[in-house]
LODREN-56612 format. One record per residue (C-alpha): x, y, z. Coordinates in steps of 0.1 Angstrom, whole numbers, plus 2048, in hexadecimal, padded with zeros to 3 digits. Layout:
XYZ/...
This chain:
8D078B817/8C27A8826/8C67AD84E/8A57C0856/8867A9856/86A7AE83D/8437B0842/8347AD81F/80E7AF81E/7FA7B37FD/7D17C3805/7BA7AF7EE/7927B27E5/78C7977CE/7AB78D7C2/7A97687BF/7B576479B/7D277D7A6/7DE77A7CA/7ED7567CC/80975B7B0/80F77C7C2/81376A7E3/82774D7D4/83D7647C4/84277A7E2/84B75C7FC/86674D7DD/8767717DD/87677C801/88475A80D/8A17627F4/8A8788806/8A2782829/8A0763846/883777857/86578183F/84177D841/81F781825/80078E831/7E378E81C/7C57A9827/7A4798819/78E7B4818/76C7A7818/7767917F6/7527817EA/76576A7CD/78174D7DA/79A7657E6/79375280A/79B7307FA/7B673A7E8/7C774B807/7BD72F81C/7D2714800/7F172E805/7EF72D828/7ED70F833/80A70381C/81F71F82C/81372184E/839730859/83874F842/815752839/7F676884C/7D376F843/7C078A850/79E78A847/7827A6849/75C79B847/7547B8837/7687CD81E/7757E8833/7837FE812/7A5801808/7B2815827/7A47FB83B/7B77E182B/7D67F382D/7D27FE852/7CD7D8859/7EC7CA845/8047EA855/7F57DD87C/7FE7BD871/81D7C0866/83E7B587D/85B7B986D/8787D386B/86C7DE846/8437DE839/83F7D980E/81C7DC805/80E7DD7E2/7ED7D27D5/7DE7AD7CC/7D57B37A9/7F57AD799/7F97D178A/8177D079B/8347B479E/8417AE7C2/8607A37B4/86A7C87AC/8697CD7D8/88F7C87CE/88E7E97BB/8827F77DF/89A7E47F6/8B87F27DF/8AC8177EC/8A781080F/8C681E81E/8CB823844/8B8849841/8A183E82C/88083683B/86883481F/86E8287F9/84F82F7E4/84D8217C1/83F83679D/830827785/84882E767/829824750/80381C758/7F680374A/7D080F74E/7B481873A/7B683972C/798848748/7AC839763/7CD84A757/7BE86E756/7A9867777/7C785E78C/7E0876777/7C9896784/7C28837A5/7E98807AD/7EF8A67A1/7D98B07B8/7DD89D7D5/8018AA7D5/7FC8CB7CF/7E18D47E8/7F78BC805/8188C97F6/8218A37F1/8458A27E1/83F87B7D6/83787C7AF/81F85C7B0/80A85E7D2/7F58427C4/8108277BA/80880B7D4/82B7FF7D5/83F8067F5/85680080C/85780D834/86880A851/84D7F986B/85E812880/84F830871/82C81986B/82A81D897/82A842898/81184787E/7EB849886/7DA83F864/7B4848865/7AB84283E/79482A833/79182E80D/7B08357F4/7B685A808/7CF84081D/7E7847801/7E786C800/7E286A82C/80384F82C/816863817/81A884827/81C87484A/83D86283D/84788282D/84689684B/85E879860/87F87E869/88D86984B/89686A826/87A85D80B/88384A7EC/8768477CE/87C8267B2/86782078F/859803791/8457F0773/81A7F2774/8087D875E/7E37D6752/7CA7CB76C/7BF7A775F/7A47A2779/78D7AE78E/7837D578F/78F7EF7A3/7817FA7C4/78C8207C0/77C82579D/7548217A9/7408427B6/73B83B7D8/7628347DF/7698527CE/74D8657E2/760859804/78085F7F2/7768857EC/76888680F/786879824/79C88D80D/78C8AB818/7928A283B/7B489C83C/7BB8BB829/7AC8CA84B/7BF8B385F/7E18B384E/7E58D883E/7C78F084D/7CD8E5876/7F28E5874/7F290B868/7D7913882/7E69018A5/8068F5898/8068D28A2/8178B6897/8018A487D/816881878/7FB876892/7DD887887/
C-alpha cells in the first residue's frame, strides 16, 4: 500500500449520470493503495440530481466521503480552488466528473511520484473529442505554453497528482479554466521535479462542457490576459517571486 495519505476530489457541474461510478470506483481503488484516503466531490451549482446522487454516496460512506456544495456555479477555477482547500492529505488527485477520464489510471500517477517529485501531470495520448474541440484546445495548449514558457505538453489534461504540500504555498486566484494554465506554472516554478504519464481520454457521454460556451471563453481570454501580467510581465519589471501572485 502506499505510505503518504491521499485526498482525491473530482469538480462536477451536472454530472449526475457520471459522478457516482466515478466515486464508487475511486473509494474501491484508493482503499486498495492506502489506509488513509478521502473523495471530495465539488458540486458546482449542479441544477440536475448531481445533489441526490452525491447525497446517496455519502451517506453510505460517511468515513471517506465529503461534499462540498456551492449555491451558485462558481466556474471551473472555483471548483478546483474549493476541492485543493479542502483537501487533507499528504498527496491531492483531481480530475473531472464527466468520465472522460478513468480514476483508476491515478495508479499511472502514483508509479511517478518519487521522493523529488512534486507534481505528476497526465497527457492525453488520444482525445476523444469532436473535431472543433480538438483544434480549439490543440491551438489553446500551444499557446498557453508558449507565451507562459510552460514545459508541460498538455496544460489542459485534468488528470493530476500533487503534493498538498506544494497546494499551501500557492495562491490560486482563477475562476474559469485559466486555473490550469495559472496551476501549472506555479508548480513549475517549485523547488521539485514534474512528471509526466499518458493517460487514456474517452468521449464525453453526457452533459456539455462548461469551457466550450462564449461567455466562459470571454472570462477565459480575460483572466489569461491577467496572469500573463501577473506571472511573466511583473516578474521582468520588479523581480518578485510569482509562486504567490
Amino acid at each position: 500500500m502506499s505510505r503518504e495519505s491521499i485526498s482525491a476530489f473530482f469538480p462536477a457541474y451536472n454530472d449526475g449520470r457520471t459522478i457516482g461510478d466515478l466515486v464508487e470506483k475511486t473509494l474501491a481503488m484508493l482503499s486498495g493503495l492506502t489506509d488513509d484516503y478521502e473523495v471530495i466531490v465539488i458540486n458546482d451549482g449542479s441544477a440536475d440530481e448531481t445533489a441526490d446522487v452525491l447525497e446517496g454516496l455519502r451517506r453510505a460512506n460517511p468515513r471517506h466521503m465529503r461534499v462540498i456544495t456551492h449555491e451558485e456555479n462558481r466556474g471551473y477555477g472555483g471548483a478546483l480552488r474549493s476541492g485543493f482547500a479542502a483537501a487533507s492529505k499528504d498527496l491531492v488527485f483531481y480530475t473531472d466528473g464527466d468520465a472522460q477520464y478513468d480514476p483508476l489510471e491515478l495508479d499511472l500517477l502514483l508509479k511517478k511520484m518519487g521522493p523529488a517529485v512534486g507534481f505528476v501531470n497526465g497527457y492525453k495520448e488520444s482525445r476523444n473529442d469532436p473535431w472543433h474541440r480538438v483544434a480549439i484546445g490543440w491551438l489553446y495548449n500551444r499557446f498557453a505554453r508558449f507565451i507562459f514558457g510552460i514545459q508541460l505538453r498538455d496544460i489542459d489534461c485534468d488528470f493530476r497528482l500533487i503534493r498538498r504540500s506544494l497546494l499551501e504555498e500557492l495562491s490560486l486566484r482563477s475562476t474559469s479554466g485559466t486555473i490550469c494554465v495559472e496551476l501549472v506554472k506555479k508548480l513549475e516554478m517549485c523547488p521539485y521535479l514534474v512528471e509526466e504519464v499518458g493517460v487514456s481520454h474517452y468521449p464525453r457521454l453526457h452533459g456539455r462542457s462548461q469551457f466550450f460556451r462564449l461567455q466562459s471563453l470571454a472570462v477565459t481570454f480575460f483572466q489569461l490576459v491577467r496572469l500573463y501580467v501577473t506571472l511573466v510581465i511583473m516578474p521582468q519589471v520588479t523581480g518578485r517571486d510569482v509562486r504567490t501572485a
